[in-house]
C-alpha positions as CSV (number, residue, x, y, z in Angstrom):
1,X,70.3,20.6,94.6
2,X,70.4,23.0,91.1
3,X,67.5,25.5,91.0
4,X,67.1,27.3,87.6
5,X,65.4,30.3,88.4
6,X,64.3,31.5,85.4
7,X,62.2,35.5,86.2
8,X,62.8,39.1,84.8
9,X,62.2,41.0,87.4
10,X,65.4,41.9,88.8
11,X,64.9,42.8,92.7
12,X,62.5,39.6,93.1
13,X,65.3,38.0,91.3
14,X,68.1,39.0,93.3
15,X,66.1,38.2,96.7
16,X,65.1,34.6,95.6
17,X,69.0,33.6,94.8
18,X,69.8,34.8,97.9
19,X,67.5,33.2,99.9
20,X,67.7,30.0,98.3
21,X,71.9,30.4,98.2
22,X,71.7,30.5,102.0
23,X,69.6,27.4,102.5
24,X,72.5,26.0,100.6
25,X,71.1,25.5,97.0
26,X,72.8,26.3,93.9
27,X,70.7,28.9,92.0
28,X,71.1,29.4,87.8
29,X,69.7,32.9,87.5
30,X,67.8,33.2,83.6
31,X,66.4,36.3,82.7
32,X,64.2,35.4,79.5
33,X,62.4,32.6,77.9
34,X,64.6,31.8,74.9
35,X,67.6,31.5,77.3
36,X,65.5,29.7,79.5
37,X,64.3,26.7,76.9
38,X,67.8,26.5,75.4
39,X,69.0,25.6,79.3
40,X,66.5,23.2,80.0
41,X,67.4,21.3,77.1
42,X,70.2,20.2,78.8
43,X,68.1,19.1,81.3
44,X,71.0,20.6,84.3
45,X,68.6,21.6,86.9
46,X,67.1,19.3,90.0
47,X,64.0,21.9,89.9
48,X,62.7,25.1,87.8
49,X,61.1,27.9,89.4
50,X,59.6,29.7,86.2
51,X,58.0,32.8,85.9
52,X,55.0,33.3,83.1
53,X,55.8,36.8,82.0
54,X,59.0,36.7,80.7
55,X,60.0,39.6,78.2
56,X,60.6,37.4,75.0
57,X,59.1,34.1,75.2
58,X,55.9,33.0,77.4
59,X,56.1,31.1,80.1
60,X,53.5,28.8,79.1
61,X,55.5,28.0,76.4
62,X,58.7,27.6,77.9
63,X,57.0,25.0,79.8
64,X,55.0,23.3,77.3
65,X,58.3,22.7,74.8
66,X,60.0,21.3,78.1
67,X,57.7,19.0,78.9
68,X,57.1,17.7,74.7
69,X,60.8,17.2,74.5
70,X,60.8,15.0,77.3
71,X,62.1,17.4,80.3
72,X,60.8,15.7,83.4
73,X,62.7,18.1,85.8
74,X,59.7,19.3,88.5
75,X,58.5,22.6,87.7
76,X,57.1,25.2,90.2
77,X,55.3,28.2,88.5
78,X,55.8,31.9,90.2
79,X,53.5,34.3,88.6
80,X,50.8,37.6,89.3
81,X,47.9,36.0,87.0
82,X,45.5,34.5,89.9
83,X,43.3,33.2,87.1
84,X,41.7,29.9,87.8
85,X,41.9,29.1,83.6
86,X,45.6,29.5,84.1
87,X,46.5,28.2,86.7
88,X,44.7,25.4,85.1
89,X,46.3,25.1,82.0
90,X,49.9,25.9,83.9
91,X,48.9,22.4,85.6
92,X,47.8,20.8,82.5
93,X,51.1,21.5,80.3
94,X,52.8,19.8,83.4
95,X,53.9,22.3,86.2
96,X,53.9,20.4,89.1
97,X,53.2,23.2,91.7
98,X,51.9,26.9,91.3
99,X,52.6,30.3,93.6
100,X,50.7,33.6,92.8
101,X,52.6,36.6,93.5
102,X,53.2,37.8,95.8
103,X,54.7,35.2,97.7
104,X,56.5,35.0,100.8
105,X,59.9,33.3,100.7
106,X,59.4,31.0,103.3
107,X,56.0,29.4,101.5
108,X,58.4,29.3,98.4
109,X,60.9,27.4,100.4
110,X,58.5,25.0,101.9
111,X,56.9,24.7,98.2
112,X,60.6,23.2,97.2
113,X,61.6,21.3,100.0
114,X,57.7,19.6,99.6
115,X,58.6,19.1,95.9
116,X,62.4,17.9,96.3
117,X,60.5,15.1,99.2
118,X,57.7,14.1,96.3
119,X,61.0,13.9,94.0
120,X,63.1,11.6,96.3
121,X,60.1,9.3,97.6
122,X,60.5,11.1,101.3
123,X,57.4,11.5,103.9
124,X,59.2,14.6,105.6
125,X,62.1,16.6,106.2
126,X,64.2,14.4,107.7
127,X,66.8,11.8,105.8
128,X,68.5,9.2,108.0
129,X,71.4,7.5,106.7
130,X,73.0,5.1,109.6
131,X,74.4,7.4,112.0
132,X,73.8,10.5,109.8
133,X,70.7,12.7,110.4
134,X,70.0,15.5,107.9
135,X,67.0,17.9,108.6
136,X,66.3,20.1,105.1
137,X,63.7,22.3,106.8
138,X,66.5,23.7,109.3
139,X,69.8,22.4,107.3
140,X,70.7,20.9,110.7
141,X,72.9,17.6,110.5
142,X,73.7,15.4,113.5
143,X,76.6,12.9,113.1
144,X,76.2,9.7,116.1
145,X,74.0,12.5,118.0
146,X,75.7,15.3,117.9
147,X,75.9,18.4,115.6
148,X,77.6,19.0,112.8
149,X,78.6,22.4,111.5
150,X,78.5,22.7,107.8
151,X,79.3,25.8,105.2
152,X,76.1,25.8,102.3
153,X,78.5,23.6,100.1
154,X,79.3,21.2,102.6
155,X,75.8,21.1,103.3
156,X,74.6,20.7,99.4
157,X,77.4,17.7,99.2
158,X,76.1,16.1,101.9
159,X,72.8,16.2,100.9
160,X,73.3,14.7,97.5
161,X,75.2,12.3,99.1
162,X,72.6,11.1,101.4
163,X,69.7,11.5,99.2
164,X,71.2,8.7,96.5
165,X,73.2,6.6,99.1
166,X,74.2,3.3,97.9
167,X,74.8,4.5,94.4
168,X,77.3,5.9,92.6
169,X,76.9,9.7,91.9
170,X,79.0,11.0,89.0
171,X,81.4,13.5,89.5
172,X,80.0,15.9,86.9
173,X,76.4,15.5,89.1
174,X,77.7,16.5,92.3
175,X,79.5,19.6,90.6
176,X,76.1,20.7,89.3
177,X,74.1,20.3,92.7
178,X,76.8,22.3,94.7
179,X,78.0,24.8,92.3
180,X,75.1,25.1,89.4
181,X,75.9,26.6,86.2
182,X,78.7,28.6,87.6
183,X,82.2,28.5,85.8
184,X,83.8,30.1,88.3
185,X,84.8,27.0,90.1
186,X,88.0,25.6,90.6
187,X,89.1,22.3,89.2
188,X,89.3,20.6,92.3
189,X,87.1,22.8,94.3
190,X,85.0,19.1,94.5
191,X,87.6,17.4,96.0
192,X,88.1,19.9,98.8
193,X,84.3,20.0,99.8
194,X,85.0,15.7,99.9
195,X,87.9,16.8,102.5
196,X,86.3,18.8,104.4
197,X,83.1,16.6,105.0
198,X,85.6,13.4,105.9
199,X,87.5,15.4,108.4
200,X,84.6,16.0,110.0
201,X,82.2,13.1,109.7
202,X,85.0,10.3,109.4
203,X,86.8,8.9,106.3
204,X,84.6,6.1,105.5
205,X,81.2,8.2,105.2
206,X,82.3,9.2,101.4
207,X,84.1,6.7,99.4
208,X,85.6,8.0,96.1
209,X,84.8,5.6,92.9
210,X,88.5,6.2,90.7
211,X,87.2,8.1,87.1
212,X,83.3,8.2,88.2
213,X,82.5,9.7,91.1
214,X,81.6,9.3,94.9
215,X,78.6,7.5,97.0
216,X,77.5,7.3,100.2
217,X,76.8,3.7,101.8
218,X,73.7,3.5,102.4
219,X,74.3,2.7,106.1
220,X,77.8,4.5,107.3
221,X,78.7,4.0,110.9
């Protein structure tokens, strides 16, 4: 999953990439608004996590021209104003889930994984795909009962994997859950991750589609 964290505040910055990077999510760090609206355009993220008082551009409005041109990524909004008339109108110009500051990392954890389950039609945590068991509370994965030891990538593969079983997920799509914005990525650092997961969950668990992609069958054995 791509997060685009889009908050000026540096430290509470810095502490929220790390915390999501480690439950395996590809963070986009944004700093201000008007880099922030230009981004969503291209509509990259699986979920924004938006602060209201950015330096050059309010968060209100950020949201607001998202959400007129047609953006319908889910939106969580992080902010100190605790006023009922904005968290109101936050709700109203389409921000599907609001945090006041302070907030404790776990509850903005919980907050996504509740948001990514709304998004992908799941009643809890768990996703089941034949012999494949996936908790995203824990980032535990069994495979035919036993554990399976993942790195973060490994684990963000996986999970887009299982979460759009039985379809074809485009190669360019699966880059930007794993690795986000970031160009620092080799040009077959996709195909290694693929590799790596078929050595150790078996070679038929991730079938390559020539030119497109890769999916999951929706049942593998």
């Amino acid at each position: 999953m791509h997060i685009m964290l889009i908050e000026d505040d540096l430290q509470l910055g810095d502490a929220i990439q790390h915390a999501l990077t480690q439950r395996a999510y590809a963070v986009t760090w944004l700093r201000n608004g008007r880099e922030a609206a230009e981004a969503l355009r291209g509509q990259s993220a699986d979920l924004v996590l938006l602060d209201l008082g950015l330096p050059d551009k309010d968060g209100l409005d950020v949201l607001a021209e998202a959400r007129r041109g047609g953006i319908k990524t889910p939106v969580l909004v992080m902010t100190a104003r605790d006023a009922v008339e904005t968290r109101i109108r936050g709700l109203d110009l389409g921000a599907d889930d609001y945090l006041v500051k302070p907030f404790h990392l776990e509850e903005l954890a919980a907050r996504i994984r509740s948001l990514t389950r709304r998004a992908q039609g799941l009643a809890d945590n768990l996703i089941e795909q034949g012999s494949l068991r996936m908790n995203l509370a824990t980032t535990e994965v069994e495979f035919r009962g036993q554990p399976v030891a993942l790195t973060r990538r490994e684990f963000a593969l996986l999970r887009t994997l299982m979460e759009r079983a039985g379809r074809i997920v485009r190669r360019e799509s699966l880059e930007n859950s794993v690795y986000g914005l970031d160009t620092n990525v080799e040009s077959n650092a996709l195909e290694v991750q693929v590799h790596w997961l078929r050595r150790k969950l078996g070679q038929d668990v991730i079938r390559t589609v020539r030119g497109v992609g890769y999916m999951m069958p929706r049942e593998p054995q």
